[in-house]
N, C-alpha and C positions, 0 to 999 in steps of 0.2 A: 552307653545307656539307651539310647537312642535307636541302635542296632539291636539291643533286645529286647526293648517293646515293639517292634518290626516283625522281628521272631515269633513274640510271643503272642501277636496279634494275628499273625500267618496261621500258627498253629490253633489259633482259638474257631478260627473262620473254617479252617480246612475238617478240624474235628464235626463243630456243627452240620456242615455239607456232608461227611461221610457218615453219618448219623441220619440227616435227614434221607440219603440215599438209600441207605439199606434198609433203613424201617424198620429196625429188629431188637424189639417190640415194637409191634403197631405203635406211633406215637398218634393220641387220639386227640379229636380238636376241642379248644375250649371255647367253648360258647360264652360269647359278653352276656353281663346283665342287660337286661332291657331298658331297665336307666342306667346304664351305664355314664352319660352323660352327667345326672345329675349327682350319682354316687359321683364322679370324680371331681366335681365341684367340694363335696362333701369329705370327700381325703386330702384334695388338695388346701382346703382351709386347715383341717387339723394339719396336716406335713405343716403348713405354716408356721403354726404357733409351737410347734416343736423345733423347726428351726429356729424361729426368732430368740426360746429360751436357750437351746443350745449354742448360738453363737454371742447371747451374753454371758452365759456359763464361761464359753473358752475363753473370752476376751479376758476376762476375770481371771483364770487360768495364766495366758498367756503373759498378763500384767503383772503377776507376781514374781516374774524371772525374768520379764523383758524391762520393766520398765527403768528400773535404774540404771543400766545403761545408756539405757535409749535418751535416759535426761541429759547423763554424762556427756552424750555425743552432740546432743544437741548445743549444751552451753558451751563444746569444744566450738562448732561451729559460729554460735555467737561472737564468741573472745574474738576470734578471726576476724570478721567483719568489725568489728569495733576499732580492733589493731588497725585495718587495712583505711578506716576512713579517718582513723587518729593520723594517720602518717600521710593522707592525703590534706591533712588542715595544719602539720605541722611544716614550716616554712623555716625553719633552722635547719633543718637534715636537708644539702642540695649534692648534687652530683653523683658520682658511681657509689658514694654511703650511701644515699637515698633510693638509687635504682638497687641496688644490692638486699637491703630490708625491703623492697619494694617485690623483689623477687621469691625472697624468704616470704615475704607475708604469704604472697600468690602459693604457692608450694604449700605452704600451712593451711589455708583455705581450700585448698583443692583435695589435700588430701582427708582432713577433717567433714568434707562433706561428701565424698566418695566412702568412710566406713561409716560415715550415717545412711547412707543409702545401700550400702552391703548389709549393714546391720537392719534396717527395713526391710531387704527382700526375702534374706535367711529368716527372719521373723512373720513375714507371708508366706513360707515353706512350713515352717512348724506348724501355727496355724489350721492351715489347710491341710495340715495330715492330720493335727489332731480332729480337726473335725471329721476326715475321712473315718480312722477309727471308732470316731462314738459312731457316726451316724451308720456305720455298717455291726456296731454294737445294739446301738437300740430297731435297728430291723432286724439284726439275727433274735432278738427279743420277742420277735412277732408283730410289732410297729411295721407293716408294710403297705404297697400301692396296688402292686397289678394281683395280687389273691383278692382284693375287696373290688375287682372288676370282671370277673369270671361268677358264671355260676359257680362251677365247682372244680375242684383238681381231684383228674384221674389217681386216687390213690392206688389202680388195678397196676399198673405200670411202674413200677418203683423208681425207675430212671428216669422216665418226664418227669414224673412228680416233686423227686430229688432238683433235677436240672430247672427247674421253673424256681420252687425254691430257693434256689440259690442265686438265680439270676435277677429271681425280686428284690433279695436280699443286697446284691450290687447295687442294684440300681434305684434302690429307695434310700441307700446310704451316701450315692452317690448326693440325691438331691440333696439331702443333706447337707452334706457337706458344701453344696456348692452352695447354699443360704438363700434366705428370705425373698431377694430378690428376684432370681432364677424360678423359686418356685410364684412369685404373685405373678410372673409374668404367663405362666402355664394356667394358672387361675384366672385371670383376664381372658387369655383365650380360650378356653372353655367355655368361660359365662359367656365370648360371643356367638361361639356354637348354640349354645340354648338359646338366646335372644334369636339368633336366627330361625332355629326352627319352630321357634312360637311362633312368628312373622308367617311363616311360612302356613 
């Protein structure tokens, strides 16, 4: 898997370069808004609030097929620690019967909190794809970042036009998915941009 994101990172890099190379179409440049600045304070507050309802949308999602398991595993792992400190108070069970259920227990608790934490990470997988699909759903929509920072897109060019398009489309789904947090921190730093250049 690893090897062909490698590949297919090679190949994404080396297309762009032979593109930008030949030039064939003129790819023409796009000029930022002149607030730019504060338009993206202005997107990046709404991306906000579209992430924050999207990632209680999936949690809800996710809760409807995850959760009764996740309880299941959990109270697996309770039983276990309750066994394990019933048998360290009980002083009737001594010698190799005691180290022997002592071992059993250890084995039951290790492995009961190992598929709780399999079962937690496969559940940060789904997850995060499903967020990846909406959020590259609701910008193939038209919900995007870098078209509302350009004057305008060359529609004269069919293949920048396309290729920016698309790339929005990536990458404003990306934010998405990657949640709330990732984008207030872009939002932060932006507002310190403008705080500075008012100083300024």
């Amino acid at each position: 898997m690893k090897t062909l994101l490698q590949v297919a990172l090679a190949l994404v890099a080396f297309g762009i370069l032979l593109v930008v190379y030949l030039d064939r179409p003129a790819l023409a440049f796009l000029p930022t808004r002149p607030d730019a600045v504060d338009q993206g304070l202005h997107v990046m507050a709404a991306l906000f609030i579209v992430a924050l309802a999207l990632e209680r949308a999936i949690e809800v999602y996710v809760a409807t097929f995850r959760n009764a398991r996740a309880i299941q595993l959990k109270h697996a792992v309770e039983r276990a620690d309750e066994d394990r400190k019933f048998l360290e108070e009980d002083k009737k069970l001594v010698g190799d019967a005691r180290d022997a259920k002592a071992k059993g227990l250890m084995d039951t608790h290790a492995a009961a909190r190992w598929e709780l934490v399999a079962f937690r990470s496969e559940t940060q997988v789904y997850t995060m794809r499903l967020g990846l699909i909406l959020g590259l759903a609701i910008s193939a929509l038209g919900f995007r970042v870098m078209q509302q920072l350009v004057t305008a897109i060359p529609d004269a060019n069919a293949f920048q036009a396309a290729a920016f398009r698309g790339l929005d489309v990536a990458i404003t789904g990306g934010l998405l998915a990657g949640g709330s947090k990732g984008i207030h921190a872009i939002t932060q730093a932006i507002g310190g941009l403008t705080q500075a250049g008012k100083k300024q």
